[in-house]
C-alpha positions in Angstrom: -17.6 -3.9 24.6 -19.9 -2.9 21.6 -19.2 -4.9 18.7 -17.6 -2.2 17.0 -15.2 -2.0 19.4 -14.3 -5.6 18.8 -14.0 -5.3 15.2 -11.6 -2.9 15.5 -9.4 -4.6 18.7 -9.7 -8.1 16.4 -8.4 -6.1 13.4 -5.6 -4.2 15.1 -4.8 -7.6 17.0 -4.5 -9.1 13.4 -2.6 -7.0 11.6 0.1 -6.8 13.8 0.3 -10.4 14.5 0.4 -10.7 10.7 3.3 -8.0 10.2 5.1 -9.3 13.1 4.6 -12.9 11.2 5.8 -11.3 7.8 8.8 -9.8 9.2 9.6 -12.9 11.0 8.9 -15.5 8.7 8.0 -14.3 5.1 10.7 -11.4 5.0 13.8 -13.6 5.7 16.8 -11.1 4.7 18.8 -11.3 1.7 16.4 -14.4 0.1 15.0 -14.2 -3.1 11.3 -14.9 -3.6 10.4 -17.8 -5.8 7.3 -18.3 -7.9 6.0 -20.7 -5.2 6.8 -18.4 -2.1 5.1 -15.7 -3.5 1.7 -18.1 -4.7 1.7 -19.4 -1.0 2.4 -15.5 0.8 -0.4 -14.5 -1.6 -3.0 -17.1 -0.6 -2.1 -16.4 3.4 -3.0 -13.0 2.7 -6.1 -13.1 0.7 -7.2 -15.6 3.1 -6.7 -13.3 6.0 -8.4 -10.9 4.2 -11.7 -13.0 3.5 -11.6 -14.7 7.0 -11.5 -10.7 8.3 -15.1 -11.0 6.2 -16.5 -13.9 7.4 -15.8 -12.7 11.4 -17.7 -9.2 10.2 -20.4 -11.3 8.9 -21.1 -12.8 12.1 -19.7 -10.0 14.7 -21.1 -7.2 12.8 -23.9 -7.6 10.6 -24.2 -8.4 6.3 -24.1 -4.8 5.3 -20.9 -3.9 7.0 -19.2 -7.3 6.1 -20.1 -6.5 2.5 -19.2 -2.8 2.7 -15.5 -4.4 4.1 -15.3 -7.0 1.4 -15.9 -4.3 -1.6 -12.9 -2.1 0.0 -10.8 -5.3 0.1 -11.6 -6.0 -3.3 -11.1 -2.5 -5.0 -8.0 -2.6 -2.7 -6.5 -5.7 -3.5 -7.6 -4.5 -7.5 -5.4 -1.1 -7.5 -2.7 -2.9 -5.7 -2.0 -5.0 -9.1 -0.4 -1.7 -10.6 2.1 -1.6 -7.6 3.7 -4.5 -9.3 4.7 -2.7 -12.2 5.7 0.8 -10.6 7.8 -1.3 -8.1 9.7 -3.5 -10.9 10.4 0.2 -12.2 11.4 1.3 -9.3 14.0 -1.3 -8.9 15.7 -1.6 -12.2 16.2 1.8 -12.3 17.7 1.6 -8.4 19.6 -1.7 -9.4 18.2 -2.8 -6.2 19.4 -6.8 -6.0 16.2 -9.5 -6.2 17.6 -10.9 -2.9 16.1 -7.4 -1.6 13.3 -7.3 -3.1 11.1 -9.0 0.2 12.7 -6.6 3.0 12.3 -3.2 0.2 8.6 -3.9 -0.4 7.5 -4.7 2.9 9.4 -1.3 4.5 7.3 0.3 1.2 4.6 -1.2 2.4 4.7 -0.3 5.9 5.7 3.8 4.9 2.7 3.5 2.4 0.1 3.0 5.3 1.6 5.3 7.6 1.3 8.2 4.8 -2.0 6.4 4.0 -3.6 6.8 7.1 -1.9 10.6 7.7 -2.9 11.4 4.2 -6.8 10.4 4.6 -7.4 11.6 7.8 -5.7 14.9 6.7 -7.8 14.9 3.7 -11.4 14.2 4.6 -10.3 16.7 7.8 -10.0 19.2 5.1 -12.7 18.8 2.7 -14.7 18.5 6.0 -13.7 22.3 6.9 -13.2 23.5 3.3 -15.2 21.8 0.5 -14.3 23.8 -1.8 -10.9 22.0 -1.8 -12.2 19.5 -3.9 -11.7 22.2 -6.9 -8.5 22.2 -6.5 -7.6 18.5 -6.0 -9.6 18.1 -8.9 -7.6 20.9 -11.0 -4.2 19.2 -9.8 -5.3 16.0 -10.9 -6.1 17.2 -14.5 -3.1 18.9 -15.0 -0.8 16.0 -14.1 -2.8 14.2 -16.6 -2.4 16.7 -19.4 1.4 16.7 -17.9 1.4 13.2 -18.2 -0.3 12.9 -21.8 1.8 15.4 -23.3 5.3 14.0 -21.9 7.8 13.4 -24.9 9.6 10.0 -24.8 12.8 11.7 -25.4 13.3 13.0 -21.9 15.2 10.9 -20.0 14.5 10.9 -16.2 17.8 9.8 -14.1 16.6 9.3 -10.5 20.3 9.6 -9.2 20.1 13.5 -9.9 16.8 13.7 -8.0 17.4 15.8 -4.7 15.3 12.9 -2.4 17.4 9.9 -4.0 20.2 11.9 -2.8 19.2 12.5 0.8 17.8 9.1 0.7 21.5 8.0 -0.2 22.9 9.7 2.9 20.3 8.5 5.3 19.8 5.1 3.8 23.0 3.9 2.5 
């Protein structure tokens, strides 16, 4: 095997051992996470993480282990703002602390699913058609502007929203 090849197998291998682990052990249904559970899932992860790093730096070579390490860390730095959109997300669900641990990890699981579809989809298409980029570009503005300009008086209620009522039906 090239060592490419093992880098991947070891990654795959280790991510699934650690989501089999978190579902097992860390996700315990209808618990509430504590300060101190959440410090201690927190470190196991980031250490995962950087001992991922420190095998690339010897399987691989400095330049790749590095290029890993800055995606971790940019990673692990836009992940922060997850926090807050999922506190939203719950309050304005109601969705009980005790579910907190089983809700986030099944958001966590969907979000790289759609992650992986969604990049390999995109750099498939800007790939083929580059001048797509206009566009995402243009879309990204005008959510923006959409954004920016947003009174405080509308009141969004997620319960009328046509996908928190199919979700209803399909996840009760």
């Amino acid at each position: 095997m090239t060592p490419d090849q093992v880098s991947y197998l070891v990654f795959g291998i280790v991510i699934i051992i650690a989501l089999v682990f978190d579902m097992g052990l860390f996700s315990k249904r209808n618990t509430a996470i504590t300060i101190k559970t959440a410090l201690w899932q927190s470190i196991f992860w980031v250490a995962l993480g950087l001992g991922y790093f420190v095998f690339l730096l010897f399987e691989e070579n400095q330049t790749i282990a590095l290029e890993y390490l800055s995606a971790y860390l940019m990673e692990k730095s836009l992940s922060i703002d997850n926090i807050f959109v999922f506190i939203l997300i719950f309050n304005a669900f109601r969705i009980k602390e005790i579910y907190y641990g089983r809700s986030i990890l099944l958001g966590v699981l969907m979000a790289i699913v759609f992650r992986v579809i969604f990049i390999t989809l995109g750099v498939e298409l800007v790939a083929r058609f580059g001048w797509i980029l206009y566009i995402f570009g243009a879309f990204l503005i005008y959510t923006g502007i959409k954004m920016f300009t947003a009174s405080d008086d509308e009141e969004f209620d997620p319960k009328t929203h046509p996908v928190y009522k199919w979700m209803k039906k399909v996840l009760p």
